[in-house]
N, C-alpha and C positions, 0 to 999 in steps of 0.2 A: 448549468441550470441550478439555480438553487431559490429554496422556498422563501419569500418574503414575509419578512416580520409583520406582526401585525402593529408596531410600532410606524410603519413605513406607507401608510395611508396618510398620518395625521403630518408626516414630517414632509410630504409633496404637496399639504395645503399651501393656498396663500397664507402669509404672515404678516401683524401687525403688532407695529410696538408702543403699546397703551399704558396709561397708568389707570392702575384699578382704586376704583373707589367707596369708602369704607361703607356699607350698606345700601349701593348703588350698582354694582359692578364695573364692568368694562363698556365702553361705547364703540363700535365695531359699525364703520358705514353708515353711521344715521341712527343704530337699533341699540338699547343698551341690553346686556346681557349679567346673567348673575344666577349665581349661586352660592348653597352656605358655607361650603368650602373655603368662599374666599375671605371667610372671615376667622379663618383659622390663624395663629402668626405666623409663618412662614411667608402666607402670603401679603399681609399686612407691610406696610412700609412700602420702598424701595426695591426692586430688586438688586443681585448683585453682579448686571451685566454692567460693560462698563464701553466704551467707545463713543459711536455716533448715538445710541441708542440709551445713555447710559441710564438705570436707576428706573428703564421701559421695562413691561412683560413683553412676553413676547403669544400673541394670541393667535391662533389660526380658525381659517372660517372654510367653510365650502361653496363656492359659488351654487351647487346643486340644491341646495337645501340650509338656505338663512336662519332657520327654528332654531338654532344652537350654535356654537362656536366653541372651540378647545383648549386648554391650557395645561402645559406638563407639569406636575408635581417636582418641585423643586428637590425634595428627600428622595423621591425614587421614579427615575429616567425613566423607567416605562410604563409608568403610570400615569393614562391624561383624564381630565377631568371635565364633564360635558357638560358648558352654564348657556344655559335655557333664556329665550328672548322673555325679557318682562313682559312684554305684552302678552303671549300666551297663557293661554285659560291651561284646567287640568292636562297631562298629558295623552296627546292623539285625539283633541277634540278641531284642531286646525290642520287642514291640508298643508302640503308641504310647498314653500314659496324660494323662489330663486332671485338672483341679484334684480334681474329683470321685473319682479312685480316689488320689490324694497322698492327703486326706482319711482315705478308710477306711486310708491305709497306718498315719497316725501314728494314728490314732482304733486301730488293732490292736496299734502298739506299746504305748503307753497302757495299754491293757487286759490284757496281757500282760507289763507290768511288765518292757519289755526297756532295756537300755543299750549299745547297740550302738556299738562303737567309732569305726566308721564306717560309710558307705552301703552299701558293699560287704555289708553284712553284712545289709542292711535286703532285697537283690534275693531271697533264696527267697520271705522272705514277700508281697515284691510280685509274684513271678510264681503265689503261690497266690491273690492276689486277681483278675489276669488271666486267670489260669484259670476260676476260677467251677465248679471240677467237682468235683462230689460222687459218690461210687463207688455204687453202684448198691445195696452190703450194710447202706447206712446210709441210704438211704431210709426214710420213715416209711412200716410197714409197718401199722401198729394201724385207721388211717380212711383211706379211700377221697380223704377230701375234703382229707386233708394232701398225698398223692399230688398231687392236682389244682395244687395252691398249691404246690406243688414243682416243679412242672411250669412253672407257669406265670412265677416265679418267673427258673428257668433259662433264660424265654424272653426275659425281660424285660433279663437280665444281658446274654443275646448277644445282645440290639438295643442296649441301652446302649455293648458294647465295640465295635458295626458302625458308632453313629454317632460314638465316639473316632477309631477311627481313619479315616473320612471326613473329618472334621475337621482330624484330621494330616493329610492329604496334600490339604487345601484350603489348610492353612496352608504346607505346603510348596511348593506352587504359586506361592503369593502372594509366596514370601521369592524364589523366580526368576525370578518375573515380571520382565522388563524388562532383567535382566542378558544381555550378548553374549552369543550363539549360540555354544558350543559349535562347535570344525572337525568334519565328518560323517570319521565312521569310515572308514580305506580300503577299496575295495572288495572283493571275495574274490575276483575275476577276476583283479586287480592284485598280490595276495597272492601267490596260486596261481605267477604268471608271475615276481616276484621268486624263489620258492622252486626253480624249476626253474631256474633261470640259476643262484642259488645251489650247487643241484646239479650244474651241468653244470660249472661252474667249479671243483669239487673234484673234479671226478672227474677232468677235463683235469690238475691240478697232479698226482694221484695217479699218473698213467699217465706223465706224464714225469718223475718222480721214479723209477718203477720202473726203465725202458729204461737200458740203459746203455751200447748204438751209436749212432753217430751218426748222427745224425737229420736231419738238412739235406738242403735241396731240391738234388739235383742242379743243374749246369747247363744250358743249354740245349744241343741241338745246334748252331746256328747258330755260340752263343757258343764252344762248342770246337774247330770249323775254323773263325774267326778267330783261336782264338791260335797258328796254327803252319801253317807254310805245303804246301798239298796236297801240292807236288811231290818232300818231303824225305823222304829214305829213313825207312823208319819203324825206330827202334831195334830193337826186336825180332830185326827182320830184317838188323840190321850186326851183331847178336849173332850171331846162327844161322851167316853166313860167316864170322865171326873162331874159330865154333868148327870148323867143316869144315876152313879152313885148317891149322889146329892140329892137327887127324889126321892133314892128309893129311903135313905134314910129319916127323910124328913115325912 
């Protein structure tokens, strides 16, 4: 027994041997793919495989899950690098699609006689194949038994789409199997107590910013009968005679 790499998912894909294109990507089954990776040098040019395949990358895909496809970093063997179908909007906002709906994508363009400039342009009609929904006024109204096959049909599609995306997120499993753990999120206890110090720290620079007496700790008593000796007239009081004397003289 022994534990498999997490190198050893990507290396039992299918394989295909593509030339990547400078600001375009790879085209992979009908869908092009890309990322900015591949506009690093290394990857630019030719590769430096050589045989039946010569001067091809070499790309692998998942049948489970088409949204992406992979490529190993040519500087370091166990680092692959995951380039996203152009047609996909932000990440996680499309359900996950298998070779079998690619299929009906181009089987639709096909039949609909489209030339679509790019992928971007392919995603309405693949999110109305994900959909699978037909509005209720276009139901076949005429037989009973079209109803049923209608029916049964729409049930067939959302067990097909339940077992894609199981399949994604087996396959997504598989690609993090084995990779470092992730550091656990800070606690919200720890949060909580940063944020209140945070607080109490601006409210302290707030308030001494405002004040504008001085602020300092007095002395001690102790400290202010040692610096002057008990027994010595206190000013105040040489004042108070130098002023009597001054009346009485005057």
């Amino acid at each position: 027994m022994q534990i498999p790499e997490p190198q050893l998912y990507y290396q039992v894909l299918r394989k295909h041997h593509v030339m990547i294109h400078p600001r375009r990507g790879v085209k992979i089954l009908g869908l092009w793919y890309y990322d900015e990776v591949l506009e690093l040098e290394r990857f630019t040019g030719h590769s430096g495989r050589g045989g039946k395949h010569k001067g091809k990358w070499v790309i692998h895909s998942d049948r489970r899950d088409r949204r992406q496809v992979f490529v190993q970093d040519p500087l370091d063997r166990d680092r692959w690098h995951d380039l996203r179908w152009t047609g996909l909007p932000p990440q996680g906002e499309v359900p996950a699609f298998s070779d079998k709906t690619v299929s009906q994508l181009l089987s639709a363009v096909r039949e609909r006689k489209l030339a679509p400039k790019s992928d971007i342009e392919l995603l309405p009609l693949m999110l109305e194949i994900l959909g699978q929904v037909v509005p209720v006024d276009q139901w076949p109204t005429q037989q009973q038994e079209a109803k049923k096959q209608a029916k049964k049909a729409a049930k067939r599609d959302r067990a097909a789409r339940s077992r894609e995306i199981s399949r994604a997120e087996t396959a997504a499993a598989d690609r993090t199997a084995g990779r470092p753990a992730e550091p656990e999120p800070e606690s919200w206890q720890k949060q909580a107590r940063t944020v209140r110090q945070a607080v109490t720290a601006d409210r302290r620079r707030r308030r001494e910013a405002a004040v504008t007496v001085d602020t300092s700790v007095p002395r001690h008593l102790d400290e202010s009968l040692k610096s002057r000796h008990l027994f010595l007239a206190s000013p105040l009081l040489e004042d108070d005679e130098d002023t009597a004397d001054t009346e009485e003289n005057v």
